[in-house]
N, CA, C and O atoms as a GROMACS GRO file, in nm:
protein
  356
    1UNK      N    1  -0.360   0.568  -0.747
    1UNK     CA    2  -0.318   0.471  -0.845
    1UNK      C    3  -0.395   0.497  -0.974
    1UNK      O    4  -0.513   0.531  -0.971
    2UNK      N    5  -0.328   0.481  -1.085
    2UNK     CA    6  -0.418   0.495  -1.192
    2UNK      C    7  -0.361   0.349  -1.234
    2UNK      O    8  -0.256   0.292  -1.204
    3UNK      N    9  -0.470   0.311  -1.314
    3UNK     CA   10  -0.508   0.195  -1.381
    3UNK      C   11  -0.512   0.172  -1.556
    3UNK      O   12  -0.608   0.219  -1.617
    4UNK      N   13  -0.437   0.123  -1.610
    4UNK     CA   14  -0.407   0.062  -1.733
    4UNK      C   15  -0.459  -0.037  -1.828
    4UNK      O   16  -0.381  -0.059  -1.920
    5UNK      N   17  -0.573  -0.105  -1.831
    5UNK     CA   18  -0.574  -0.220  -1.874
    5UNK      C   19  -0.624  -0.314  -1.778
    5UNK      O   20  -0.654  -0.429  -1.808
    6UNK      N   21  -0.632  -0.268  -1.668
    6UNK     CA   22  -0.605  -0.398  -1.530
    6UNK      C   23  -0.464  -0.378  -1.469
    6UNK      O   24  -0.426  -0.426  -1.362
    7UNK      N   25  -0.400  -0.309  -1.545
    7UNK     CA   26  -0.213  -0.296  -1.487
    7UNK      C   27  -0.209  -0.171  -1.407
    7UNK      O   28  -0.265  -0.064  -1.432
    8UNK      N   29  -0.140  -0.200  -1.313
    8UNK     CA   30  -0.065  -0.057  -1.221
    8UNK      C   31  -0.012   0.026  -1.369
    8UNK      O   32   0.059  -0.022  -1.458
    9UNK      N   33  -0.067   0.154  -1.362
    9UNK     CA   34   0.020   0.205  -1.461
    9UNK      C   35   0.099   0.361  -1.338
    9UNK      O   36   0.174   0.455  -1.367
   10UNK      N   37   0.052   0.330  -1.240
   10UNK     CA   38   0.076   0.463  -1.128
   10UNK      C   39   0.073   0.439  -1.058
   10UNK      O   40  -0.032   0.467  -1.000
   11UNK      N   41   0.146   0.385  -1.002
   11UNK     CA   42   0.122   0.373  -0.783
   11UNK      C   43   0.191   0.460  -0.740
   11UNK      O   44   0.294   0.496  -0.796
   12UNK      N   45   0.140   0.518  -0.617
   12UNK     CA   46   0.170   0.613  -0.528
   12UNK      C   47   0.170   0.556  -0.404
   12UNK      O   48   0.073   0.480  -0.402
   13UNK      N   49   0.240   0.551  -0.277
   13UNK     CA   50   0.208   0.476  -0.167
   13UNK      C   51   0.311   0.583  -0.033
   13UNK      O   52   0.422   0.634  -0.044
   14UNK      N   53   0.196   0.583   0.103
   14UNK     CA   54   0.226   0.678   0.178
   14UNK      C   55   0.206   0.587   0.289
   14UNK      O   56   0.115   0.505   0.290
   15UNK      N   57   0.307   0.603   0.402
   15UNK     CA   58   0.315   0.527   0.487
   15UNK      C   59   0.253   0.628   0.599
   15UNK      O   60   0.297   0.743   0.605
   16UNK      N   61   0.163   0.590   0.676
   16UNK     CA   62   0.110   0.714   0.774
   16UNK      C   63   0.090   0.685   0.916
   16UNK      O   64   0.016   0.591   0.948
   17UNK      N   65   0.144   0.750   0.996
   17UNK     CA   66   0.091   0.691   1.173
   17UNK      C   67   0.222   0.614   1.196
   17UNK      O   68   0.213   0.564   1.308
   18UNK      N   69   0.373   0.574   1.124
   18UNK     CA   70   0.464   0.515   1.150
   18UNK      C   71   0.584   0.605   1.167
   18UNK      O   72   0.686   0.547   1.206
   19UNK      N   73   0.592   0.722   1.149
   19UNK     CA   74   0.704   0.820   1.166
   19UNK      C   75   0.660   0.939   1.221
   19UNK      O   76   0.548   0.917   1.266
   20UNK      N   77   0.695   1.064   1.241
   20UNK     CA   78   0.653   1.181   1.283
   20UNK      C   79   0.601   1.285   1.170
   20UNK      O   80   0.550   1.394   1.195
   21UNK      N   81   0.621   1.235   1.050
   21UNK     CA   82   0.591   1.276   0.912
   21UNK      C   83   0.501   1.172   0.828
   21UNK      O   84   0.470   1.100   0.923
   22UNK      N   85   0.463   1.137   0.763
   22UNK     CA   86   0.438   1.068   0.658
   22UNK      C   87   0.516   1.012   0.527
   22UNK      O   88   0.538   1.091   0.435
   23UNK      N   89   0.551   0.896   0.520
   23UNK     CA   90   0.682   0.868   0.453
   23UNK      C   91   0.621   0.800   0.320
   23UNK      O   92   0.557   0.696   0.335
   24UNK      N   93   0.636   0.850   0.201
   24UNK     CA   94   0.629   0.851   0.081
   24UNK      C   95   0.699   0.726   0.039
   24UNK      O   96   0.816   0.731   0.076
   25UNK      N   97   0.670   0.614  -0.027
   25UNK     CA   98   0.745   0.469  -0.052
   25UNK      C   99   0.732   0.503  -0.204
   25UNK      O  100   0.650   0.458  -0.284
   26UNK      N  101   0.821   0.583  -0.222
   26UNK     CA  102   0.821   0.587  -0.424
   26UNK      C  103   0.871   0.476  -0.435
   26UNK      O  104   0.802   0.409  -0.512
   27UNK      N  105   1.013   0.384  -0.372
   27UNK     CA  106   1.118   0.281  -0.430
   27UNK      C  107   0.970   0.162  -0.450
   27UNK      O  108   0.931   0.098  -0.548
   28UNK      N  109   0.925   0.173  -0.327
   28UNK     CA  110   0.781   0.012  -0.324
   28UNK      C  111   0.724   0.046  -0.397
   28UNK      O  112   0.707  -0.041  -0.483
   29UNK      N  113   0.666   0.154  -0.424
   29UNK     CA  114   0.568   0.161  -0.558
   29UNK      C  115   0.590   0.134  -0.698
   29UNK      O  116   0.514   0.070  -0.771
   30UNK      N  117   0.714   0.195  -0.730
   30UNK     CA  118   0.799   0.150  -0.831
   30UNK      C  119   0.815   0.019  -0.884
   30UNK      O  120   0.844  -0.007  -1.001
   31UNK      N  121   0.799  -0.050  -0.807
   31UNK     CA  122   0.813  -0.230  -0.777
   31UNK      C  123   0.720  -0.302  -0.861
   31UNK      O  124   0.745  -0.414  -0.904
   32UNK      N  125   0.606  -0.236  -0.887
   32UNK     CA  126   0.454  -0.238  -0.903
   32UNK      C  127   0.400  -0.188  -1.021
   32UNK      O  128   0.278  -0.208  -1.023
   33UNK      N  129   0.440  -0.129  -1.120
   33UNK     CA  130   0.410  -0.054  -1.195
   33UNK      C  131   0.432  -0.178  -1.357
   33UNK      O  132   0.527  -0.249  -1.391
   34UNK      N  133   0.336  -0.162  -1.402
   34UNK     CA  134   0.292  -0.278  -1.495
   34UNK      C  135   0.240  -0.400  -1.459
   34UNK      O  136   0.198  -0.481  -1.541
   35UNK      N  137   0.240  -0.418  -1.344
   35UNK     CA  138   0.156  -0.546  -1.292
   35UNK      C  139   0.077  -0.561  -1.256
   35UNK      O  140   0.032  -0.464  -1.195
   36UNK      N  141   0.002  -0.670  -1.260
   36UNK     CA  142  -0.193  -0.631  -1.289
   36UNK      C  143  -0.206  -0.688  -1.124
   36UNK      O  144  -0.155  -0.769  -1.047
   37UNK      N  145  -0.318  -0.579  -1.129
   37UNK     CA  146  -0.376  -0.574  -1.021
   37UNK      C  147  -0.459  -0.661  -0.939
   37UNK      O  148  -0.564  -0.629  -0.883
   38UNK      N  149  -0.405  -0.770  -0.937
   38UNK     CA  150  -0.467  -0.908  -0.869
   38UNK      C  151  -0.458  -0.933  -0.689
   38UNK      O  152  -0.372  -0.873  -0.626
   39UNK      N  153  -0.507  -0.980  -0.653
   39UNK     CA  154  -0.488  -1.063  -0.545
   39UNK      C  155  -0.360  -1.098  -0.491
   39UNK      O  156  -0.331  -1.078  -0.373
   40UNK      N  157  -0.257  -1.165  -0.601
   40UNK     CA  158  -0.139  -1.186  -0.564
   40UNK      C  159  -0.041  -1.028  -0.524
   40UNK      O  160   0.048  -1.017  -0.440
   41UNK      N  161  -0.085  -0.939  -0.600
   41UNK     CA  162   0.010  -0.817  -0.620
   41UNK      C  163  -0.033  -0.725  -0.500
   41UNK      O  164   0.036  -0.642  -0.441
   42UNK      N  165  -0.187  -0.766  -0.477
   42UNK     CA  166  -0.234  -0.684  -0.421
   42UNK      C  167  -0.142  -0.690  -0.237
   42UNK      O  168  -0.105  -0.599  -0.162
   43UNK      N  169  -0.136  -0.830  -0.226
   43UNK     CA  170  -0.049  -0.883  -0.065
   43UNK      C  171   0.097  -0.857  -0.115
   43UNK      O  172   0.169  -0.822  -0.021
   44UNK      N  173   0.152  -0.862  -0.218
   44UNK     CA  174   0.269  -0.815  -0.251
   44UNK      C  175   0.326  -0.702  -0.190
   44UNK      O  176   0.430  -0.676  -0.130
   45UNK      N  177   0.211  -0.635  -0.228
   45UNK     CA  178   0.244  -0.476  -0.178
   45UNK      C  179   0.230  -0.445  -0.094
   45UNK      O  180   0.303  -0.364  -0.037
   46UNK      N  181   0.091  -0.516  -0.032
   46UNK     CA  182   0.125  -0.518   0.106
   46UNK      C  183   0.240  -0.576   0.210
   46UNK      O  184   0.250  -0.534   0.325
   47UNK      N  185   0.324  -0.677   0.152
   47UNK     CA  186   0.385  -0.696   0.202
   47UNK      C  187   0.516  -0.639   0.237
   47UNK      O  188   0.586  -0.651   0.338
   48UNK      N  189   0.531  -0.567   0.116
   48UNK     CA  190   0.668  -0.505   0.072
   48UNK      C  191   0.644  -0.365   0.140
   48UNK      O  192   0.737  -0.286   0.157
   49UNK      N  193   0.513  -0.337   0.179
   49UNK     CA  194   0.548  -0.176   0.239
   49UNK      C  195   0.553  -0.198   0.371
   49UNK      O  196   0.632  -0.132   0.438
   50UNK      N  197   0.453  -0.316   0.446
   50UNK     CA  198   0.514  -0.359   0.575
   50UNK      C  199   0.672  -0.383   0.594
   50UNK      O  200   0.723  -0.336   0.696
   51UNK      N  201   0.721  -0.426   0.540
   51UNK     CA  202   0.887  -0.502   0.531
   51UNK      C  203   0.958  -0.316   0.555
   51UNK      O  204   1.044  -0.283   0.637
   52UNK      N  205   0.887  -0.227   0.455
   52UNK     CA  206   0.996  -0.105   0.452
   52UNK      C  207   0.972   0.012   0.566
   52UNK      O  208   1.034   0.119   0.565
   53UNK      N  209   0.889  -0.018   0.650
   53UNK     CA  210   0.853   0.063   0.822
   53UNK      C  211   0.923   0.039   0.858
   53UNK      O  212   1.002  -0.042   0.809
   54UNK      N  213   0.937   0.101   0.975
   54UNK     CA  214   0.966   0.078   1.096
   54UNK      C  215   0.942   0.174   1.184
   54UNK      O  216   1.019   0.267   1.204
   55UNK      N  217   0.799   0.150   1.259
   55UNK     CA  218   0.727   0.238   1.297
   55UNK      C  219   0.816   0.297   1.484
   55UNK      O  220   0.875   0.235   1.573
   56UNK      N  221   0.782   0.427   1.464
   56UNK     CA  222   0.854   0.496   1.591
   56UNK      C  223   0.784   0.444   1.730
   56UNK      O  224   0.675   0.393   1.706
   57UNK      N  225   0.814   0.444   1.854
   57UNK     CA  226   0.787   0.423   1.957
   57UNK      C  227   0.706   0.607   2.010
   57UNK      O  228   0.735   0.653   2.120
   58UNK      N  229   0.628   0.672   1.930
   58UNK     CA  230   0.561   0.803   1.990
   58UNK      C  231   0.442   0.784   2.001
   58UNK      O  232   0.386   0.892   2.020
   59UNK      N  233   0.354   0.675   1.998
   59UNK     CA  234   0.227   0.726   2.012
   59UNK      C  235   0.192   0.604   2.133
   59UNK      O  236   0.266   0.520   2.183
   60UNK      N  237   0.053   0.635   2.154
   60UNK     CA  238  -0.031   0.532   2.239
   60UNK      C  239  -0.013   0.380   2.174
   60UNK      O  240  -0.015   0.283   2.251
   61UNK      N  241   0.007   0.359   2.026
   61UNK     CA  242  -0.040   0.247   1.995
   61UNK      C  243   0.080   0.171   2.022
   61UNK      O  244   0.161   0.244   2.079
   62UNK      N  245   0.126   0.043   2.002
   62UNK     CA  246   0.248   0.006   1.972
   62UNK      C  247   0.298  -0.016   1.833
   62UNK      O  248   0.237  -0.031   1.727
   63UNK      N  249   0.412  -0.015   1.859
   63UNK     CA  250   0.489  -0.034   1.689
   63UNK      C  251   0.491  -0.152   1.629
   63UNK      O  252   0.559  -0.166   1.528
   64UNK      N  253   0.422  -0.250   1.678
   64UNK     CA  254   0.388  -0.384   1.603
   64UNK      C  255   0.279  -0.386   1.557
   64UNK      O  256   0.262  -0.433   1.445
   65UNK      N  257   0.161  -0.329   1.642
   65UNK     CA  258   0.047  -0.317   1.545
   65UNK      C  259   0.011  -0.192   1.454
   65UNK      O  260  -0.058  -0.201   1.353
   66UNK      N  261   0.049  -0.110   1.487
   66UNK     CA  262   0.100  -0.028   1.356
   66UNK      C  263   0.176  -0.072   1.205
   66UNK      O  264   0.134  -0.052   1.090
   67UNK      N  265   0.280  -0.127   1.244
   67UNK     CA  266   0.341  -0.246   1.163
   67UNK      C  267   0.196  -0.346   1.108
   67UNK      O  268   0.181  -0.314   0.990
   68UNK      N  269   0.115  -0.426   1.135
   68UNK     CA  270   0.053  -0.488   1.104
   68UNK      C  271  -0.065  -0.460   1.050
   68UNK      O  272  -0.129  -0.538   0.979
   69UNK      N  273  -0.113  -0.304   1.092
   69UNK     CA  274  -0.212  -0.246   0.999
   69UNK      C  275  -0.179  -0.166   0.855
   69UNK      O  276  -0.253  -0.129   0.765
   70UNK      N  277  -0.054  -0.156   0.871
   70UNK     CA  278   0.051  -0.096   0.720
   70UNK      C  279  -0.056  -0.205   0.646
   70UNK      O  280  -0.154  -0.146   0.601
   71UNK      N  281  -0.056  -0.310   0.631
   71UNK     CA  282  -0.042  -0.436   0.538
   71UNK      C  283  -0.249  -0.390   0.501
   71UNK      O  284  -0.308  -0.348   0.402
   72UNK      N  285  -0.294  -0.434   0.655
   72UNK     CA  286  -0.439  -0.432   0.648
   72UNK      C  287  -0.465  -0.352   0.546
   72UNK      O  288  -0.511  -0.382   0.436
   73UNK      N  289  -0.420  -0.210   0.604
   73UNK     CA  290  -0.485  -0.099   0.524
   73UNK      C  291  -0.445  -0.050   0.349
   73UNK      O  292  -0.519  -0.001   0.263
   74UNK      N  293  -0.289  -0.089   0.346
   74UNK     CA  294  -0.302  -0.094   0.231
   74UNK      C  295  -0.355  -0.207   0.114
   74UNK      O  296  -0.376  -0.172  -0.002
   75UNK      N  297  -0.369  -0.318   0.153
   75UNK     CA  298  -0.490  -0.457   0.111
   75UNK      C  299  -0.633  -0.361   0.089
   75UNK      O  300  -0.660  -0.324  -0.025
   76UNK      N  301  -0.728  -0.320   0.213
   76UNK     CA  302  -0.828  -0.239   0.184
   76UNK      C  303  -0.807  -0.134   0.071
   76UNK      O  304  -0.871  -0.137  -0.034
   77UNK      N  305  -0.744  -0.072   0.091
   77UNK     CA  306  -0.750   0.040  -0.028
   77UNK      C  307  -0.738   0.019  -0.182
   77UNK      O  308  -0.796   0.073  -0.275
   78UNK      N  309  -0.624  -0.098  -0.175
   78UNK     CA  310  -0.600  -0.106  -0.321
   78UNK      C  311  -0.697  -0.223  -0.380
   78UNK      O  312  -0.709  -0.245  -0.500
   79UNK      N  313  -0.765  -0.294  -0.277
   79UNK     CA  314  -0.878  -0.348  -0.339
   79UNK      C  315  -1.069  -0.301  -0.343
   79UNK      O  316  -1.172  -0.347  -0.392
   80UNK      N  317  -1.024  -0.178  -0.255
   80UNK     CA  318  -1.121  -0.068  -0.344
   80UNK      C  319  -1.116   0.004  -0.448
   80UNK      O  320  -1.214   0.041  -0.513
   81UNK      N  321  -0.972   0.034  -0.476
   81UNK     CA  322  -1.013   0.103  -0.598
   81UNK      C  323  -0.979  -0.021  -0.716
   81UNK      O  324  -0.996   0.029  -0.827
   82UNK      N  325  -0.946  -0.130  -0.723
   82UNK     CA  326  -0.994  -0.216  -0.818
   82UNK      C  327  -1.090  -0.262  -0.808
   82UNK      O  328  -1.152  -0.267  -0.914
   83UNK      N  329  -1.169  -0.326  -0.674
   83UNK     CA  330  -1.322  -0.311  -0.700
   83UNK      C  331  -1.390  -0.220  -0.791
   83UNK      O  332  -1.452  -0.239  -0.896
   84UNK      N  333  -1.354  -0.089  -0.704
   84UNK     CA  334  -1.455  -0.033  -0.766
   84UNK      C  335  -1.437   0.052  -0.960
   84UNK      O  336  -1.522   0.088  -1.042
   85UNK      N  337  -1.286   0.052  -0.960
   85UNK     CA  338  -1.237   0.066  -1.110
   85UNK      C  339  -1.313  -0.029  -1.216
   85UNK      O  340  -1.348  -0.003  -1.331
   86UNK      N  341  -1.333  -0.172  -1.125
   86UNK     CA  342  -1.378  -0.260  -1.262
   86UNK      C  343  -1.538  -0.224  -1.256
   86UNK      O  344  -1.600  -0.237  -1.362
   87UNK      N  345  -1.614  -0.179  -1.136
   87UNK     CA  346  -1.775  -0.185  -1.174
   87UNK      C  347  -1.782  -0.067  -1.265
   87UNK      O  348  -1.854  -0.084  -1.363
   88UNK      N  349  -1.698   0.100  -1.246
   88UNK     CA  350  -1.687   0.204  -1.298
   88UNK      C  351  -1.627   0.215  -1.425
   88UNK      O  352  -1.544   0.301  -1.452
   89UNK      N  353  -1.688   0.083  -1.546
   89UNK     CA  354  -1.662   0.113  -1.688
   89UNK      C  355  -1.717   0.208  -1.773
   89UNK      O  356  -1.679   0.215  -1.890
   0.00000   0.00000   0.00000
């Protein structure tokens, strides 16, 4: 993600561990782009990339909690790099 002001000016978003590939969410990222990087946007996105899985039945884990760490992990990430974007002026 690159950062603008406080605004998404770049999201990139990769869905991983839910298909046999890694599935690239350009349309969800797209969604996102000029909107500041808050709290609200931040579960947004998480929400909206959970909503666009639908994780395969191939591994040990199941496809619901796979489904449910989509959200976790993308929450963690994108509020590290705004954490750490705003201490890194």
């Amino acid at each position: 993600m690159r950062l603008d002001a406080g605004r998404i000016a770049d999201l990139r978003l990769v869905a991983n561990a839910v298909a046999s590939i890694p599935l690239w969410m350009d349309d969800v990222a797209a969604k996102f782009n000029g909107r500041p990087l808050t709290d609200e946007t931040i579960d947004a996105v998480a929400d909206a990339m959970t909503s666009a899985v639908s994780p395969v039945r191939a591994t040990l884990l199941p496809p619901t909690y796979r489904k449910s760490m989509i959200a976790v992990m993308t929450r963690r990430a994108l509020r590290e790099i705004r954490d750490g974007a705003a201490v890194a002026v």
